[in-house]
C-alpha positions in Angstrom: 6.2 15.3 -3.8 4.5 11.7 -2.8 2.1 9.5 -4.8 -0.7 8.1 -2.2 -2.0 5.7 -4.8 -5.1 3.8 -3.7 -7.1 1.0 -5.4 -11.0 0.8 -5.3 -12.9 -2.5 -6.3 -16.6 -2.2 -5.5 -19.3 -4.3 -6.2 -23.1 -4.0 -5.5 -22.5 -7.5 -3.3 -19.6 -6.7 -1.4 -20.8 -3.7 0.3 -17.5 -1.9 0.5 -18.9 1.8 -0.4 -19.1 3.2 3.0 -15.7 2.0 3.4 -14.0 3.7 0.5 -16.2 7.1 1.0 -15.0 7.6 4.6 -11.6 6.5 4.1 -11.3 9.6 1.0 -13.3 12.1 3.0 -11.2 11.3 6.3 -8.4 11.2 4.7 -8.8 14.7 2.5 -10.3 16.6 5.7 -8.3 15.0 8.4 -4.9 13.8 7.7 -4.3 14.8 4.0 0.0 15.0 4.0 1.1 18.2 2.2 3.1 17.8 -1.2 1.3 14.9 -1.8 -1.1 13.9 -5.5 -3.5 10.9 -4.2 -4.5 8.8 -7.1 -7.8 6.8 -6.8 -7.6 3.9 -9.2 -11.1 2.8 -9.9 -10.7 -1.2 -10.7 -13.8 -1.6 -12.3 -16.1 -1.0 -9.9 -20.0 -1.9 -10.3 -21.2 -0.5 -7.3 -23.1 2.7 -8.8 -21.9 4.8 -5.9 -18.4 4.7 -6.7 -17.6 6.1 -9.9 -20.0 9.2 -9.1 -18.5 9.7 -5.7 -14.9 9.6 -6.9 -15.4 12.1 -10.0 -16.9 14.4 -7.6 -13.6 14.4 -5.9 -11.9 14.7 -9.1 -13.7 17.7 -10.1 -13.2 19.2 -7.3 -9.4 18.7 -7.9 -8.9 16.7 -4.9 -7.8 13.5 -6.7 -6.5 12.0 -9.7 -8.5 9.5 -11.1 -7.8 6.1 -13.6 -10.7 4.7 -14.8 -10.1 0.6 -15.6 -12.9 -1.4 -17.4 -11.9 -4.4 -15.3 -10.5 -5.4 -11.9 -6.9 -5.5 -12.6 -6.1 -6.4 -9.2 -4.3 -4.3 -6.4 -0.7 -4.7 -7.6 -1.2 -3.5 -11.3 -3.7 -0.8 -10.5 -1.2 0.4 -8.0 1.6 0.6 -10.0 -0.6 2.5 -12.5 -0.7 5.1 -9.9 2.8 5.1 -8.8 3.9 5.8 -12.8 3.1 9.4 -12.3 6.0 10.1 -9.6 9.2 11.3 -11.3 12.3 9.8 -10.4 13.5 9.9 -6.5 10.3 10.4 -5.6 8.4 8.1 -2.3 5.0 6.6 -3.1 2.1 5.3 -0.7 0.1 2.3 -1.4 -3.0 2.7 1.0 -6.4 0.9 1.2 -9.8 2.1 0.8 -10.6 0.9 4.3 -8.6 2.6 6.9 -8.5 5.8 8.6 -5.0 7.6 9.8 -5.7 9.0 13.0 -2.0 11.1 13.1 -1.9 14.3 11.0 1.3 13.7 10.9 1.8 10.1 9.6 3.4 10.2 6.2 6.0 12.6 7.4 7.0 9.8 10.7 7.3 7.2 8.2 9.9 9.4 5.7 11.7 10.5 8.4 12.5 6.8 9.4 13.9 6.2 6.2 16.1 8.8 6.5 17.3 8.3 10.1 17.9 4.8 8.5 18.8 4.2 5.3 18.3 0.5 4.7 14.8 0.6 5.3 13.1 0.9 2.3 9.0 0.8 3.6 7.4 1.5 6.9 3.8 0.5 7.2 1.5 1.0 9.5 0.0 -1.8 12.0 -3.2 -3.6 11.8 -4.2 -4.7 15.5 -4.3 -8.0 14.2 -0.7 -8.6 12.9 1.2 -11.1 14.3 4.3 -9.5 14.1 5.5 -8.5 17.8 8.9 -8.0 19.9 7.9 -10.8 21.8 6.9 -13.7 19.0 8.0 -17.0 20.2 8.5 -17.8 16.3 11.8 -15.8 15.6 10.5 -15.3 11.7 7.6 -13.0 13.2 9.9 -11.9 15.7 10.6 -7.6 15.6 12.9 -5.3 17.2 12.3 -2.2 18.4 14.6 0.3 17.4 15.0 4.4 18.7 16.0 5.9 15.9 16.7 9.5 17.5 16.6 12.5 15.5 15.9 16.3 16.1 12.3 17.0 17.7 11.5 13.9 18.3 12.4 10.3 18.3 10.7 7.3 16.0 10.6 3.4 17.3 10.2 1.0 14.7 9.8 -2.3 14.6 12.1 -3.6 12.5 12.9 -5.7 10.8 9.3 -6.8 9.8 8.9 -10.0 7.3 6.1 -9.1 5.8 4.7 -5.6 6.4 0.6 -5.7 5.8 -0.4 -3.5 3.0 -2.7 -1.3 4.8 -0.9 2.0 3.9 3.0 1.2 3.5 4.9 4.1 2.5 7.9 3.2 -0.1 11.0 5.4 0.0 12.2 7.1 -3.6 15.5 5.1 -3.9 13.5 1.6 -2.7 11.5 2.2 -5.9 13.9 3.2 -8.0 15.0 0.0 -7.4 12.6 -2.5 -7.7 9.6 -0.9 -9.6 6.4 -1.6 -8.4 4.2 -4.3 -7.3 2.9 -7.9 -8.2 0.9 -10.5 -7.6 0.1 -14.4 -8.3 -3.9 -13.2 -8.9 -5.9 -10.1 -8.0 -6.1 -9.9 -4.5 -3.4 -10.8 -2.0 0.7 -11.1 -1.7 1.4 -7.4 -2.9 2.6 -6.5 0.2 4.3 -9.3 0.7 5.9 -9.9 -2.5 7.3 -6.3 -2.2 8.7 -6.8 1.0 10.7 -10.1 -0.3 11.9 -8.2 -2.9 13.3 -5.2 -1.1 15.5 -7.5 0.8 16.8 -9.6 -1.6 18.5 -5.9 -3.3 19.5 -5.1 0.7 16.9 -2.9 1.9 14.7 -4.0 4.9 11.3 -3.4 6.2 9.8 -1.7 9.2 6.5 -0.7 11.5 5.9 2.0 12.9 3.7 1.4 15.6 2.9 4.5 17.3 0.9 5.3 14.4 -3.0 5.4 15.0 -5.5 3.8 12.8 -9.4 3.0 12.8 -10.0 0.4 10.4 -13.5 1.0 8.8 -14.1 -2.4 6.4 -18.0 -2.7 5.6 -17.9 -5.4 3.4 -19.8 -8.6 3.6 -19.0 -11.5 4.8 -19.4 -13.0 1.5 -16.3 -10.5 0.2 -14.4 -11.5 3.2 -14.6 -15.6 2.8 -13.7 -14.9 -1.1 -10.5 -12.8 0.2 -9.5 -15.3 2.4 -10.1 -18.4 -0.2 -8.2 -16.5 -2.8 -5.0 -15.8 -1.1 -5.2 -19.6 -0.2 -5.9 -20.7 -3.8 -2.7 -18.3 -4.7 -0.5 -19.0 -1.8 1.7 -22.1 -4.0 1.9 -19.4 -7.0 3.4 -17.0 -4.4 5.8 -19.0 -2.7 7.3 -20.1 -6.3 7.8 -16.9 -6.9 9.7 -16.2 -4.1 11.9 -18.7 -4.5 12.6 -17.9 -8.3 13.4 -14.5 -7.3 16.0 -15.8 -4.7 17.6 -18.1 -6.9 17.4 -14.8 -9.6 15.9 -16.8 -12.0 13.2 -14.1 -12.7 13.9 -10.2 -12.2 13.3 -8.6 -9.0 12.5 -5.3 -10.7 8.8 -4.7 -12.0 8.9 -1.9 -13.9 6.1 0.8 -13.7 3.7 1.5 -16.5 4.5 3.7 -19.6 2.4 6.8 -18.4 0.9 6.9 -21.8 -1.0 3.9 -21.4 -2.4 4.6 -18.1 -6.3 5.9 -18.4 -6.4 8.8 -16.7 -9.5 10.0 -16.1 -10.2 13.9 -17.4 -13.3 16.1 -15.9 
């Protein structure tokens, strides 16, 4: 079994609903992997759309639903998702803006990490990352690997730095590992933060770049300049936290939620 956890902050102003509704109705009809529980974390959301739309779906026993009073930010509402899986088990953190266009995606990306064992997360790729064979700075600078197996055989990029949170796919011993995700603020770093942590305890990340997606982001421009100016504002916070967890003077682990304390929607 997988936990596809995905985190939903809507407001009236940042006209993100069309967004999050075709991502869950794509995602359910199209390219929904089998064994897998998707968790919608609703982070507060004011946009009166959202809450509706995602207890339908929950009702109709497509989804799991948590329920937060406030925006908790992506890395704790994540995590909240993630404490369902029992031990061993791979979870997805995947945004509320993106379609997967291969039926088959989740099963590529597990297969990777066991073809290789030291990669802990394969991602998908955003057109726009910068991360590329050919980078003339070697930190951005990715490999492509063959990683031949029976039926058919994977290139990755890899290793990646910092593998964009779009939908990453963690393996079962990764997490075991290292927990789950943080974050300086509310938006911005999870990703990365996760992937600095996952080599520091020897694992290593990877694209996978065959993969298809349509990204589908309606919100404002408004939403988009406050995204961008917060992960500015918490860039310095980030980057002292990386180097505290090099030096191992904080843990690397962040340990899931008690289960117990996670509101779980019931309908």
């Amino acid at each position: 079994m997988t936990i596809l956890a995905i985190a939903v902050y809507n407001t009236p102003e940042s006209n993100r609903f069309t967004g999050t509704e075709k991502t869950f109705n794509h995602l359910l009809t199209n390219t929904f992997p089998p064994h897998t529980r998707i968790v919608a974390i609703n982070n507060g959301s004011s946009d009166p759309r959202t809450l509706p739309f995602l207890m339908g779906l929950a009702r109709q026993k497509k989804i799991l639903l948590i329920g937060n009073k406030e925006n908790l930010g992506t890395a704790k509402a994540i995590n909240q998702g993630w404490s369902l899986r029992a031990p061993g088990e791979p979870c997805v953190k995947m945004d509320d803006d993106v379609l997967l266009l291969d039926p088959d995606w989740l099963s590529q990306c597990l297969e990777c990490m066991v073809r290789e064992p030291k990669i802990g997360l394969v991602g998908v790729k955003r057109a726009a990352i910068k991360d590329n064979p050919a980078h003339a700075n070697p930190r951005f600078r990715t490999t492509l690997q063959l990683l031949r197996g029976n039926g058919r055989d994977l290139t990755v990029e890899y290793p990646a730095v910092d593998v964009i949170g779009t939908c990453t796919v963690l393996g079962g011993r990764a997490i075991d590992t290292i927990g789950g995700m943080d974050q300086p603020g509310v938006y911005g770093y999870d990703d990365s933060d996760i992937c600095a942590r996952l080599l520091i305890v020897g694992f290593k990340s990877a694209y996978l770049p065959q993969l298809k997606i349509q990204e589908v982001d309606t919100s404002s421009k408004e939403y988009r300049n406050w995204k961008i100016n917060r992960a500015h504002s918490d860039g310095a916070a980030y980057r002292a936290r990386v180097e505290a967890l090099r030096a191992g003077r904080i843990p690397v682990r962040v340990p899931l939620p008690n289960l117990k304390t996670v509101p779980l929607v019931h309908v």
